[in-house]
PDB file of N, CA, C and O in Angstrom:
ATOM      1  N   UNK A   1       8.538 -15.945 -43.797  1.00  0.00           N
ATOM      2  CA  UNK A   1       7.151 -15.545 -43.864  1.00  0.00           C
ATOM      3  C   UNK A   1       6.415 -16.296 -42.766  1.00  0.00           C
ATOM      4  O   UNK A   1       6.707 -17.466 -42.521  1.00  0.00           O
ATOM      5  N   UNK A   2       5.459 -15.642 -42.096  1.00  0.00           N
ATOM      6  CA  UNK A   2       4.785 -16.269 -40.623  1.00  0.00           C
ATOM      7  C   UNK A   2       3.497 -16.141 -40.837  1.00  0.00           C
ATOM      8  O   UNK A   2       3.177 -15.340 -41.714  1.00  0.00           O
ATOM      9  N   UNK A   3       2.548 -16.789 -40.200  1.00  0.00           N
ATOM     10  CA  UNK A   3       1.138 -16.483 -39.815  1.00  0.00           C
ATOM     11  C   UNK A   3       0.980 -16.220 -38.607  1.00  0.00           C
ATOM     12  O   UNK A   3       1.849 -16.187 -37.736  1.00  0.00           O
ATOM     13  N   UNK A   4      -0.576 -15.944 -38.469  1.00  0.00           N
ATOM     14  CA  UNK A   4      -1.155 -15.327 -36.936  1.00  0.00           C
ATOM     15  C   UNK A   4      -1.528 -16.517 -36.766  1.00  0.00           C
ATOM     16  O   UNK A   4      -1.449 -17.537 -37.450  1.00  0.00           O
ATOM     17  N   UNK A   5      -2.335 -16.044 -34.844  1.00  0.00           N
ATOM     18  CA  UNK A   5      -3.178 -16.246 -33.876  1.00  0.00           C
ATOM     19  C   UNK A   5      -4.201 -16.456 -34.074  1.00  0.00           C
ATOM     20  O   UNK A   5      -4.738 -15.809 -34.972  1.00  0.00           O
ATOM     21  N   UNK A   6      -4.897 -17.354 -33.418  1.00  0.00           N
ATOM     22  CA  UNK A   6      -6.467 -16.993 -33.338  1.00  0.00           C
ATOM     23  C   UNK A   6      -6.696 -15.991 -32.241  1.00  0.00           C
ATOM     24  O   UNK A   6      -6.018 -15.961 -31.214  1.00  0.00           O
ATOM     25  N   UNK A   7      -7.682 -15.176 -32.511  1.00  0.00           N
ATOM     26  CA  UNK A   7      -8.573 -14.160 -32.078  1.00  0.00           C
ATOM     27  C   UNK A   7     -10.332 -13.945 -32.152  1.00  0.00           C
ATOM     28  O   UNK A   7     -10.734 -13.447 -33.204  1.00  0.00           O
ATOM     29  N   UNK A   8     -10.867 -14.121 -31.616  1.00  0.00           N
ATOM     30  CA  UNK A   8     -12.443 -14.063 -31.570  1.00  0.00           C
ATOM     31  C   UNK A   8     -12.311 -12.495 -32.513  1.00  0.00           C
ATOM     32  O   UNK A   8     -11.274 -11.942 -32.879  1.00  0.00           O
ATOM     33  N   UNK A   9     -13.778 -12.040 -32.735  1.00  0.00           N
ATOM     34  CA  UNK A   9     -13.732 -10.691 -33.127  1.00  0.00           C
ATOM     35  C   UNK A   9     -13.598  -9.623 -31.827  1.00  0.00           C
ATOM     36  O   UNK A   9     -12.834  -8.660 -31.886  1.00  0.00           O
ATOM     37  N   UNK A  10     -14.314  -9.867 -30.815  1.00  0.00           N
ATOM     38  CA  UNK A  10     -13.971  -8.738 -29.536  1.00  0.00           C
ATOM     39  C   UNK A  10     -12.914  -8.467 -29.649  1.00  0.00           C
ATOM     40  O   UNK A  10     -12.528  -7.306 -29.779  1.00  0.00           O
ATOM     41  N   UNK A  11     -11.724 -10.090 -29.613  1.00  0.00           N
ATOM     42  CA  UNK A  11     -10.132  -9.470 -28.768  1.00  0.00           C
ATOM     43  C   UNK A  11      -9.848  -9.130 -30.054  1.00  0.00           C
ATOM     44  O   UNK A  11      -8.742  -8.603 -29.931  1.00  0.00           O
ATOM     45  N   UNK A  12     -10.096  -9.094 -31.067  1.00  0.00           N
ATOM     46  CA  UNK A  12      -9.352  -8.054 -32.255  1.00  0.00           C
ATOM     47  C   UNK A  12      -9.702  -6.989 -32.084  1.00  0.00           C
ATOM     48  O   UNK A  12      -8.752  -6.214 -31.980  1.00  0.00           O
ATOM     49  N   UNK A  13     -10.983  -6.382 -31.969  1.00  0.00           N
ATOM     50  CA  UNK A  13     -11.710  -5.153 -31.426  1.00  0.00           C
ATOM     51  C   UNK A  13     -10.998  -4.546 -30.106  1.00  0.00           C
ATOM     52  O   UNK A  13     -10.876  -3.323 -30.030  1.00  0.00           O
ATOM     53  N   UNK A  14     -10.536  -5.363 -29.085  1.00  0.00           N
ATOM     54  CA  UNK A  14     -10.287  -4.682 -27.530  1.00  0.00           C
ATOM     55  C   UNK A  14      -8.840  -4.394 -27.846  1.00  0.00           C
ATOM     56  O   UNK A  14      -8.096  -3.562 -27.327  1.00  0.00           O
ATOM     57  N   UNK A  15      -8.577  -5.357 -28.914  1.00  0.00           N
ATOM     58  CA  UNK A  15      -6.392  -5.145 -29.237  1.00  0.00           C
ATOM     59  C   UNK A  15      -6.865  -3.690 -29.573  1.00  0.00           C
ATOM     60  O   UNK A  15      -6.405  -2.869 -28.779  1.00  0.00           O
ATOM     61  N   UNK A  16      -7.482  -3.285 -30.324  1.00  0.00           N
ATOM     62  CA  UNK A  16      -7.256  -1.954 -31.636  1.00  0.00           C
ATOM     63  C   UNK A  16      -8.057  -0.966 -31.196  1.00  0.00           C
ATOM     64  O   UNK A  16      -8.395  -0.051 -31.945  1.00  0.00           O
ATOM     65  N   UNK A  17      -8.435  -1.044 -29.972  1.00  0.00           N
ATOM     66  CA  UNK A  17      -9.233  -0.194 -28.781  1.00  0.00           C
ATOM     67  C   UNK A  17     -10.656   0.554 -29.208  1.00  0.00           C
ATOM     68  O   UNK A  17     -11.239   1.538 -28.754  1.00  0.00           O
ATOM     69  N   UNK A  18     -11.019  -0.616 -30.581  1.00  0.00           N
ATOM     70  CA  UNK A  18     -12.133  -0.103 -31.112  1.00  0.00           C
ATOM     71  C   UNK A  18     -13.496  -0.730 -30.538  1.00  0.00           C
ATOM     72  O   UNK A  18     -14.632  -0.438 -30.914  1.00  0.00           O
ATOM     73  N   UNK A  19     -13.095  -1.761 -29.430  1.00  0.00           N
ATOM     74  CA  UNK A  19     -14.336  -2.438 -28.814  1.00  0.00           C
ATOM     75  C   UNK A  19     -15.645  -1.469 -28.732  1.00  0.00           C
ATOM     76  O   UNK A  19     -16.638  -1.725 -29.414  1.00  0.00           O
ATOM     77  N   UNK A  20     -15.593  -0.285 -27.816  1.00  0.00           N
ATOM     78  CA  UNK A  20     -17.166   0.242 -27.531  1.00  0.00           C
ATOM     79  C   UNK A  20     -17.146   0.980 -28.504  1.00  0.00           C
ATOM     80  O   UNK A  20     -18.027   1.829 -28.370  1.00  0.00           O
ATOM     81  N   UNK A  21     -16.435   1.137 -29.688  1.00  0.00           N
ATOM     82  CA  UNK A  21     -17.569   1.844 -30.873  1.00  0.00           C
ATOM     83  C   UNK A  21     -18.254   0.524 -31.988  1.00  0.00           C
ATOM     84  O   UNK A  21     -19.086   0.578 -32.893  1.00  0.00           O
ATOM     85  N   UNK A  22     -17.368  -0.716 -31.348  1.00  0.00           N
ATOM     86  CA  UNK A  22     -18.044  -1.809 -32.268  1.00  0.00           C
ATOM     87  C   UNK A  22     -19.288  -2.961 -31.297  1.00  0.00           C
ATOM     88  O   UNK A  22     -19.582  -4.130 -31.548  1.00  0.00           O
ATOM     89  N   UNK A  23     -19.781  -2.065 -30.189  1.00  0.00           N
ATOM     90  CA  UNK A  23     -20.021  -3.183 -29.711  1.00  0.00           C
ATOM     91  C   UNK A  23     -21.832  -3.558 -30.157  1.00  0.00           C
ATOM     92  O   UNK A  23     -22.444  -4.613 -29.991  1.00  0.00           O
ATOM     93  N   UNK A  24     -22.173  -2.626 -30.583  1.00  0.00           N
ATOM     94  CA  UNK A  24     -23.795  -2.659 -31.304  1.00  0.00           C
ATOM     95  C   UNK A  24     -24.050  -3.244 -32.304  1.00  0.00           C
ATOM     96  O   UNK A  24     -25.183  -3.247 -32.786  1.00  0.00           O
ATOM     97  N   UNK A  25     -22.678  -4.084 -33.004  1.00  0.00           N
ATOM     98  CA  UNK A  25     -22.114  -4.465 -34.183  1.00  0.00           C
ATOM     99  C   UNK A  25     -22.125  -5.882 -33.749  1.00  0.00           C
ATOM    100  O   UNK A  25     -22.808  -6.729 -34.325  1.00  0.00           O
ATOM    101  N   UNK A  26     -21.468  -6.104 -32.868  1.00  0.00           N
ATOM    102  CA  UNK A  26     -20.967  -7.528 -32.817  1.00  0.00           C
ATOM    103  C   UNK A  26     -22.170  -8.175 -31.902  1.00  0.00           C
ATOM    104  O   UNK A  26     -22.627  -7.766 -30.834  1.00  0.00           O
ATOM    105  N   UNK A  27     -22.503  -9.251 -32.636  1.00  0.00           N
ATOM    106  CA  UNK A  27     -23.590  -9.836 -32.320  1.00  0.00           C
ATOM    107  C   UNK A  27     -22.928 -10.878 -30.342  1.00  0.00           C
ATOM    108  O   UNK A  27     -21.876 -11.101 -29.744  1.00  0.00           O
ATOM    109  N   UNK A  28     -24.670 -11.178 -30.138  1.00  0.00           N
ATOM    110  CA  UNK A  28     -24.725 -11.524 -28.405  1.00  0.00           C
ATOM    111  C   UNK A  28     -23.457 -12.573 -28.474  1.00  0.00           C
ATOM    112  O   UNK A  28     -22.678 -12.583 -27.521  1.00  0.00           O
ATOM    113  N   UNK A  29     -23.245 -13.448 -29.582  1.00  0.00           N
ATOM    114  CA  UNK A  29     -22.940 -15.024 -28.984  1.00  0.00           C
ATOM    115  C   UNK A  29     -21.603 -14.433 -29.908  1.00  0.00           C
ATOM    116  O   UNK A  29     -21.926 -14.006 -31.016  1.00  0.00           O
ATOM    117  N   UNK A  30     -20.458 -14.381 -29.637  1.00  0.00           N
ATOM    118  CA  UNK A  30     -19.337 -14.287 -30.377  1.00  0.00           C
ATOM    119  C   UNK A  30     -18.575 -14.940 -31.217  1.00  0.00           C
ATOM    120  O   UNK A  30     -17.865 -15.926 -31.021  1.00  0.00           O
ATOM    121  N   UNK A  31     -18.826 -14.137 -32.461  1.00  0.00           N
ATOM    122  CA  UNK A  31     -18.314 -14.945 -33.733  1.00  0.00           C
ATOM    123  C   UNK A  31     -16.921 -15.160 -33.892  1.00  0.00           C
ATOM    124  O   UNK A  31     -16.081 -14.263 -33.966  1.00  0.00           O
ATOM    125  N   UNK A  32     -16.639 -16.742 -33.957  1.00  0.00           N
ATOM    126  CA  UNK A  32     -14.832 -16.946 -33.856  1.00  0.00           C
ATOM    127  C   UNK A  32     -14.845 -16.477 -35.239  1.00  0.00           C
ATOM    128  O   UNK A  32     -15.876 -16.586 -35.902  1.00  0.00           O
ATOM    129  N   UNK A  33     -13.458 -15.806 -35.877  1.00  0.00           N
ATOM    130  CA  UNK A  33     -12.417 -15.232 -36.721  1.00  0.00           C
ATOM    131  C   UNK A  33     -11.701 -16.099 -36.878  1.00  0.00           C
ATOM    132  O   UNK A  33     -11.047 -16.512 -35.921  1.00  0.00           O
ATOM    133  N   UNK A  34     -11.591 -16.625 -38.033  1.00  0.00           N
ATOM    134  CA  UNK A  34     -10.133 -17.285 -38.090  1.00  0.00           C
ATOM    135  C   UNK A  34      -9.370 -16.714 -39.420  1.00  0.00           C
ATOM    136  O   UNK A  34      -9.880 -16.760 -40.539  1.00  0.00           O
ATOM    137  N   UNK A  35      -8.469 -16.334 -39.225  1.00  0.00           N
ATOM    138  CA  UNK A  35      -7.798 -15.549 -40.884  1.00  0.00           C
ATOM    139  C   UNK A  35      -6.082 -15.809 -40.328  1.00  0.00           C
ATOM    140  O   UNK A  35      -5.296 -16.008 -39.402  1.00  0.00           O
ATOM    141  N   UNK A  36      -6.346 -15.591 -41.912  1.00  0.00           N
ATOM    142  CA  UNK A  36      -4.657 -16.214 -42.103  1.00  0.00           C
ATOM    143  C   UNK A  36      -3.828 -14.945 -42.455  1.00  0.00           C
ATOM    144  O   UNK A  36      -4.009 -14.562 -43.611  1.00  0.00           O
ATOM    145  N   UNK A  37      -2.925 -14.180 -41.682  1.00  0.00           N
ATOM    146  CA  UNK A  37      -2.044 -13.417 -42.139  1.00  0.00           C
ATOM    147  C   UNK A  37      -0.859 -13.625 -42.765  1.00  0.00           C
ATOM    148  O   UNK A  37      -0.144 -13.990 -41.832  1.00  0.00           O
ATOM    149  N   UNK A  38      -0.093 -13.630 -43.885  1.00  0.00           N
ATOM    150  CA  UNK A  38       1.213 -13.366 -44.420  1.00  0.00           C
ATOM    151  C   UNK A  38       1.984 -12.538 -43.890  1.00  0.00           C
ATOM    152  O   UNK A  38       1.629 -11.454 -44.353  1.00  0.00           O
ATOM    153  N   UNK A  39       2.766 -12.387 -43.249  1.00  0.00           N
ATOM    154  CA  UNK A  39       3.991 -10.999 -43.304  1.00  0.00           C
ATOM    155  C   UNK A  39       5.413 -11.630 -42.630  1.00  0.00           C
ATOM    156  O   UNK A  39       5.575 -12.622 -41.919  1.00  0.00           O
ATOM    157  N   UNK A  40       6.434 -10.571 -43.187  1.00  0.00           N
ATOM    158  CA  UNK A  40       7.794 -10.582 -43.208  1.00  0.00           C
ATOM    159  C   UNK A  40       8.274  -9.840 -42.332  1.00  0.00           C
ATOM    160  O   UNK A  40       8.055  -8.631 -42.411  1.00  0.00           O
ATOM    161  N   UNK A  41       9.141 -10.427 -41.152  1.00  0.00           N
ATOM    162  CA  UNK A  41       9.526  -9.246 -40.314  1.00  0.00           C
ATOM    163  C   UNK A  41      11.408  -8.437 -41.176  1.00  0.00           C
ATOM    164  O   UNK A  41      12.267  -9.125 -41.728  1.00  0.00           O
ATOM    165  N   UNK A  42      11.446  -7.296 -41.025  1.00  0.00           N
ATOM    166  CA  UNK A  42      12.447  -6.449 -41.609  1.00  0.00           C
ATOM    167  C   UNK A  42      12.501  -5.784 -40.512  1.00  0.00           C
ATOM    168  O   UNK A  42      11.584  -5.314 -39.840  1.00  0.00           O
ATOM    169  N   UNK A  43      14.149  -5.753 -40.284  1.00  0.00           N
ATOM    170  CA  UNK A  43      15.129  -4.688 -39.450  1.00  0.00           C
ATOM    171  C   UNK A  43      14.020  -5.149 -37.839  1.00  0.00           C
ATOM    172  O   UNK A  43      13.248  -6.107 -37.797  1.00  0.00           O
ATOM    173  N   UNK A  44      14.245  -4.257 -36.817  1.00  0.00           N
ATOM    174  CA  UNK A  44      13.949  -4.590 -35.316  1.00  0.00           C
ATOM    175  C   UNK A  44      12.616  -4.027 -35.498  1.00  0.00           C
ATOM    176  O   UNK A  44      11.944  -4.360 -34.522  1.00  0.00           O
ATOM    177  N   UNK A  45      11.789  -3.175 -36.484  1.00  0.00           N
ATOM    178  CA  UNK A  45      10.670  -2.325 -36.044  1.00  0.00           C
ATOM    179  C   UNK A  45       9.877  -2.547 -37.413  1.00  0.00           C
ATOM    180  O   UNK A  45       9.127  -1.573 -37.481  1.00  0.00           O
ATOM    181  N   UNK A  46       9.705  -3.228 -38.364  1.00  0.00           N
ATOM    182  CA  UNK A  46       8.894  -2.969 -39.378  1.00  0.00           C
ATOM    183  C   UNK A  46       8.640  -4.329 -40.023  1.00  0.00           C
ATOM    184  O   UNK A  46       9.512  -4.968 -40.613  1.00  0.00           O
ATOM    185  N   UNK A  47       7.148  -4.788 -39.832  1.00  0.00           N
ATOM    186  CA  UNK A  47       6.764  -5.951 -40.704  1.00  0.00           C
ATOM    187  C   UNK A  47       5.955  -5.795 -41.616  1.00  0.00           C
ATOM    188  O   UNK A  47       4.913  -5.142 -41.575  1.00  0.00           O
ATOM    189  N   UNK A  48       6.584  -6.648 -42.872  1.00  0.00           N
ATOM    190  CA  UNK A  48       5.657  -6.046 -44.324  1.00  0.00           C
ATOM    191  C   UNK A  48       4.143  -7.046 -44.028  1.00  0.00           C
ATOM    192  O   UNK A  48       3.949  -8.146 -43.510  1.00  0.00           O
ATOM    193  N   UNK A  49       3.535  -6.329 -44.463  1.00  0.00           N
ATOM    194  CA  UNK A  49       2.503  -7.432 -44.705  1.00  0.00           C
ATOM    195  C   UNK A  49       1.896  -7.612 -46.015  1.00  0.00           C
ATOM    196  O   UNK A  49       1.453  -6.730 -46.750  1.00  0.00           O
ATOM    197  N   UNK A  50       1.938  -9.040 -46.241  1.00  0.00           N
ATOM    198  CA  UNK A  50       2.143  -9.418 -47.485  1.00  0.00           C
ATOM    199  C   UNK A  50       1.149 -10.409 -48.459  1.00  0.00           C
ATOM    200  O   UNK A  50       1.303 -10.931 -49.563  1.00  0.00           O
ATOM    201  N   UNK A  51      -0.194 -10.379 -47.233  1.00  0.00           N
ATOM    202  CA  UNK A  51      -1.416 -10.738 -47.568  1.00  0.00           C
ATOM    203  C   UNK A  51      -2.210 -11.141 -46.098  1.00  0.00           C
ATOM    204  O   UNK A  51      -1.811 -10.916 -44.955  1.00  0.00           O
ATOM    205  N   UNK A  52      -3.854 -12.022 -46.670  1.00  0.00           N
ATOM    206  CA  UNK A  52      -4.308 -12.702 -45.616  1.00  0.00           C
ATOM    207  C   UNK A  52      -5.332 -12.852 -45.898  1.00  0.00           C
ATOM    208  O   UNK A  52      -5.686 -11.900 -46.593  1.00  0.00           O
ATOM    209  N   UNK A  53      -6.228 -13.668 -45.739  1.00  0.00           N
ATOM    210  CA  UNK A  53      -7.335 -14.157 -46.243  1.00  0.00           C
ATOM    211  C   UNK A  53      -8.228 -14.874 -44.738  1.00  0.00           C
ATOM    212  O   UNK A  53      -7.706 -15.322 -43.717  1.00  0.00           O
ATOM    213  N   UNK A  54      -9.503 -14.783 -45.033  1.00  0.00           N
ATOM    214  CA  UNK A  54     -10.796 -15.432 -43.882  1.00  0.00           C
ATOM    215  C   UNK A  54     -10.283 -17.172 -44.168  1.00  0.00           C
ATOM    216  O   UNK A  54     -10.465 -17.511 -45.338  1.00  0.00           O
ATOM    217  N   UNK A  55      -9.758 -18.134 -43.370  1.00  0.00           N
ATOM    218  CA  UNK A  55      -9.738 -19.382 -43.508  1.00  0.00           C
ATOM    219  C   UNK A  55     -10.941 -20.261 -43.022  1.00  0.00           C
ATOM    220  O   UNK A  55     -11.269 -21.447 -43.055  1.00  0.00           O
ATOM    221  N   UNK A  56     -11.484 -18.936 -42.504  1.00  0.00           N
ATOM    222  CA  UNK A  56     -12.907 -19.905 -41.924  1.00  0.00           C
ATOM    223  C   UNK A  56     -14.082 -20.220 -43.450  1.00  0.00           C
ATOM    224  O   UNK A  56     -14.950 -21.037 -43.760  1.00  0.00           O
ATOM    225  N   UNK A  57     -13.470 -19.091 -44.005  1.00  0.00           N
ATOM    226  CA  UNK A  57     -14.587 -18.757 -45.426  1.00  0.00           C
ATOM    227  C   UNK A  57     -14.135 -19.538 -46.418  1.00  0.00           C
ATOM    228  O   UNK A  57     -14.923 -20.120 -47.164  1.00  0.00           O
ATOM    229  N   UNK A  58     -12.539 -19.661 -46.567  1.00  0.00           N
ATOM    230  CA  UNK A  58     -11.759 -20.669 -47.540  1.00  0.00           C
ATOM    231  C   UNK A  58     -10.841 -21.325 -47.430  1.00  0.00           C
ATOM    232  O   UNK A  58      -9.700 -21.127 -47.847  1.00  0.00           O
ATOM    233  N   UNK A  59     -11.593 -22.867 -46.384  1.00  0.00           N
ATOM    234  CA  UNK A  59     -10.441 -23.287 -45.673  1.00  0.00           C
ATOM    235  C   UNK A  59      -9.356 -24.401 -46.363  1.00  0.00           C
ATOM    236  O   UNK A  59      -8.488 -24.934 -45.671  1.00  0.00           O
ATOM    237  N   UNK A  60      -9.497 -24.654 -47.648  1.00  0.00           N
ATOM    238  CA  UNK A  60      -9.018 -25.499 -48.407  1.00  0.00           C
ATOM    239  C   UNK A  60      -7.961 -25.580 -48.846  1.00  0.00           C
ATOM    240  O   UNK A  60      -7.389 -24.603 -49.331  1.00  0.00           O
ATOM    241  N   UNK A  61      -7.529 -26.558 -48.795  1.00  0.00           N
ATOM    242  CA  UNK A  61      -5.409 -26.420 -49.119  1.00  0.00           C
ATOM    243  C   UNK A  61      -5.492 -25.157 -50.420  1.00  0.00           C
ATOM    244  O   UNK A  61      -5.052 -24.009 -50.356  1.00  0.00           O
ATOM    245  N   UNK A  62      -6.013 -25.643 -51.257  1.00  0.00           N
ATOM    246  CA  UNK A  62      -5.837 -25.109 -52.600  1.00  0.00           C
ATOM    247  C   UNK A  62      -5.743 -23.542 -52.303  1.00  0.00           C
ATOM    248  O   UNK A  62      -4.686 -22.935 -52.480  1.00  0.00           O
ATOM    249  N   UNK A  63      -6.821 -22.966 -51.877  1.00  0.00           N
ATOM    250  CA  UNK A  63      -7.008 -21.211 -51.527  1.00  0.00           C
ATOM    251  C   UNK A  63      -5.922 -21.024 -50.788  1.00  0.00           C
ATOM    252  O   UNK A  63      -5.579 -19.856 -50.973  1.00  0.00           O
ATOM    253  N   UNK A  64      -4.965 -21.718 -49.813  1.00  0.00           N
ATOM    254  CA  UNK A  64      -3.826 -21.206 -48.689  1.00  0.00           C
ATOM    255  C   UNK A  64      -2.811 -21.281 -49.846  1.00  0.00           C
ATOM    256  O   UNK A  64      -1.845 -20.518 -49.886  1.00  0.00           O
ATOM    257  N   UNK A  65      -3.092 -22.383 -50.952  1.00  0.00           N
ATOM    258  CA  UNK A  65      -1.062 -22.230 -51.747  1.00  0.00           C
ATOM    259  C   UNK A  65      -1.579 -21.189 -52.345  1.00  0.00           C
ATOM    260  O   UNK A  65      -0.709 -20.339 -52.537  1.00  0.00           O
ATOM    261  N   UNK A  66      -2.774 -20.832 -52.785  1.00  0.00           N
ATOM    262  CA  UNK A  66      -2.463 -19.423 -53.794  1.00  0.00           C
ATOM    263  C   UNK A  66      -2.688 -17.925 -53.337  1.00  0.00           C
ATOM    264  O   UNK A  66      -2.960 -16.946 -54.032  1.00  0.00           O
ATOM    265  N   UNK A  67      -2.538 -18.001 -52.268  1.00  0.00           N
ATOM    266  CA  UNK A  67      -2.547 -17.041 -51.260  1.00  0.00           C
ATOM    267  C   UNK A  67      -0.825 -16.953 -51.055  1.00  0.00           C
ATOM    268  O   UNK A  67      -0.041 -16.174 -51.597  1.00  0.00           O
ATOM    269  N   UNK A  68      -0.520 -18.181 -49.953  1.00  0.00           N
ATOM    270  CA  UNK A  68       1.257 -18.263 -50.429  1.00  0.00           C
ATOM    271  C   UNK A  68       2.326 -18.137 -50.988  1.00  0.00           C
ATOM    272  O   UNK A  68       3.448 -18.112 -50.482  1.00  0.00           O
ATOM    273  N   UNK A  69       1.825 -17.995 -52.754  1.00  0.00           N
ATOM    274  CA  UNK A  69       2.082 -17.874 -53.661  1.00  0.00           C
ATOM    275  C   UNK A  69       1.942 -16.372 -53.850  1.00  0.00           C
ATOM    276  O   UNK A  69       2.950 -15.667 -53.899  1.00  0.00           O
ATOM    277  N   UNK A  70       0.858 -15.922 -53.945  1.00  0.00           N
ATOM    278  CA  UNK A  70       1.289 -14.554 -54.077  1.00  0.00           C
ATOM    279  C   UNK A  70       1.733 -13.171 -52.770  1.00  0.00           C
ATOM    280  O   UNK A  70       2.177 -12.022 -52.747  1.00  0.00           O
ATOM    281  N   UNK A  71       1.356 -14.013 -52.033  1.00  0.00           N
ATOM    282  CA  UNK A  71       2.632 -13.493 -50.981  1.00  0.00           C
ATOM    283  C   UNK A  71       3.980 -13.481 -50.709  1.00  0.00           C
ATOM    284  O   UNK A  71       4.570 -12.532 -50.193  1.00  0.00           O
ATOM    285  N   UNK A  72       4.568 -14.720 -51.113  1.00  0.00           N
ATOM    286  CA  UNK A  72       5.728 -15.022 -51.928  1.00  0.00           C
ATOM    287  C   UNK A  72       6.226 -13.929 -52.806  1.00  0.00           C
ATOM    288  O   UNK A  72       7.191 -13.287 -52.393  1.00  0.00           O
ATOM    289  N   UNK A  73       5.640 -13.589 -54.099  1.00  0.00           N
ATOM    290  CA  UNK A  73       5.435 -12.489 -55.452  1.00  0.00           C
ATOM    291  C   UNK A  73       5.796 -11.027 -55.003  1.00  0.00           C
ATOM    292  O   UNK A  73       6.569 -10.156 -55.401  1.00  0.00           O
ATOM    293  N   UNK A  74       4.571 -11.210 -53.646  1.00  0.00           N
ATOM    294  CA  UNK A  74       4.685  -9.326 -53.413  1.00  0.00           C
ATOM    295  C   UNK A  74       6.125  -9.610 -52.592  1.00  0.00           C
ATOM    296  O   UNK A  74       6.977  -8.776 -52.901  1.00  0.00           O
ATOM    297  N   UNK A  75       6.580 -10.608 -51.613  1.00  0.00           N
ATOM    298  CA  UNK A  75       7.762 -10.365 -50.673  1.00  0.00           C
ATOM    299  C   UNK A  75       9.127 -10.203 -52.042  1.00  0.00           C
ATOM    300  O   UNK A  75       9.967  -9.329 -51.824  1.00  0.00           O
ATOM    301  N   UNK A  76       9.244 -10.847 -53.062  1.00  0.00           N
ATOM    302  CA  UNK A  76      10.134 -10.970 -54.260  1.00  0.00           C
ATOM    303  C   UNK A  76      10.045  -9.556 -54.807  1.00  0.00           C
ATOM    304  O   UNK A  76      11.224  -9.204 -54.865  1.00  0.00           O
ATOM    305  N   UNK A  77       9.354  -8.639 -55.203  1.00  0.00           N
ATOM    306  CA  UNK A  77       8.770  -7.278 -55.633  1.00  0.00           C
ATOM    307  C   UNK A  77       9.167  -6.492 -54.395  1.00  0.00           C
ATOM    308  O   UNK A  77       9.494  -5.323 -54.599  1.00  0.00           O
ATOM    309  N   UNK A  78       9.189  -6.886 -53.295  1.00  0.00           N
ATOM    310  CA  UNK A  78       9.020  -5.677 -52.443  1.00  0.00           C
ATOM    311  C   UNK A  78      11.105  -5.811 -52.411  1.00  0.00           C
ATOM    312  O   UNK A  78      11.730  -4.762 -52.258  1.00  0.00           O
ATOM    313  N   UNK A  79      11.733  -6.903 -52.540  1.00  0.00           N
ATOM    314  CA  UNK A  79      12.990  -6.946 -52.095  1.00  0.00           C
ATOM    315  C   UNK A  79      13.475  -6.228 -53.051  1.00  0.00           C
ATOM    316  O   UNK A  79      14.010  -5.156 -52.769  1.00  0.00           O
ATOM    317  N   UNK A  80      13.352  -6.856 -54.959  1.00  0.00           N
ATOM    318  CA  UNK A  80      13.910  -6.031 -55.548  1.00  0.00           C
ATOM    319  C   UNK A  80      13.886  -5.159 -55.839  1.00  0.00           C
ATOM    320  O   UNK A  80      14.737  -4.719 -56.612  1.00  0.00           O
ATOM    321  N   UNK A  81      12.572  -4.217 -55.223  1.00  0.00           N
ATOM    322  CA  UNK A  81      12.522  -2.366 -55.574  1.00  0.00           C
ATOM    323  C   UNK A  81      13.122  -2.111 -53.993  1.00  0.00           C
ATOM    324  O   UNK A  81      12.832  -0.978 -53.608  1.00  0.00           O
ATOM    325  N   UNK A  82      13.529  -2.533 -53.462  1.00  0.00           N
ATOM    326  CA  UNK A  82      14.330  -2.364 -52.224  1.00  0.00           C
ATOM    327  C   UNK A  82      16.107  -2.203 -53.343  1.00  0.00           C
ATOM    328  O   UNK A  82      16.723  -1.327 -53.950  1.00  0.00           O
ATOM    329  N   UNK A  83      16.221  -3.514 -53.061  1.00  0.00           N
ATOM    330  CA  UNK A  83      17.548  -3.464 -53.969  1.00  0.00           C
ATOM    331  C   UNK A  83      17.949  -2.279 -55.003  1.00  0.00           C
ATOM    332  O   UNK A  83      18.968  -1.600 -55.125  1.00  0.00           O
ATOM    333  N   UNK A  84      16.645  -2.322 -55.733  1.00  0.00           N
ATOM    334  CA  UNK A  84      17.493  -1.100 -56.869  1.00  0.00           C
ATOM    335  C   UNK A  84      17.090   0.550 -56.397  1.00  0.00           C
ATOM    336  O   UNK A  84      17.135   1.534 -57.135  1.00  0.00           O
ATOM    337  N   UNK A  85      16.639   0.509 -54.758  1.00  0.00           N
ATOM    338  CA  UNK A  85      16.212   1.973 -54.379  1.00  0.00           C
ATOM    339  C   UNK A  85      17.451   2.146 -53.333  1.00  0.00           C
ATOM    340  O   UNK A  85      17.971   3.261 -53.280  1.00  0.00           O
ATOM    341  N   UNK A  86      17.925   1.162 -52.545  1.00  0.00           N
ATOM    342  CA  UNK A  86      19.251   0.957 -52.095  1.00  0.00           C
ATOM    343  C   UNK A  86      20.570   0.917 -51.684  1.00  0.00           C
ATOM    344  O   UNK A  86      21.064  -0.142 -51.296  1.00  0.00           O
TER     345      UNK A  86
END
């Protein structure tokens, strides 16, 4: 299981080529993003994703283990309905 990058909001916007329909949106002085992604990479082409939360909003050990935790849950759920579909 891995986490992301930091990314401002633009370069998340310019990645997902949604910049000029968001740009009346995103305020003058650019707001840093910081979020925490969960996901599992499977086979050469497909990563589950398996949560993620704003760390700027809840940056406290406590909110990351129970985030972990149930990312953990869904990756355990996602293997064994794998297994018994299989």
């Amino acid at each position: 299981m891995s986490s992301g990058s930091r990314y401002d909001s633009e370069e998340i916007l310019a990645r997902t080529g949604r910049l000029r329909r968001a740009t009346n949106r995103i305020r003058r002085k650019s707001e840093r993003i910081l979020l925490r992604v969960f996901f599992h990479p499977h086979g050469d082409k497909l990563i589950l994703l398996l949560g993620g939360y704003d760390k700027g909003r809840f940056p406290g050990k406590r909110h990351q283990q129970r985030a972990i935790a149930v990312a953990r849950q869904r990756l355990e759920v996602w293997r064994q309905r794998s297994a018994e579909t299989g």
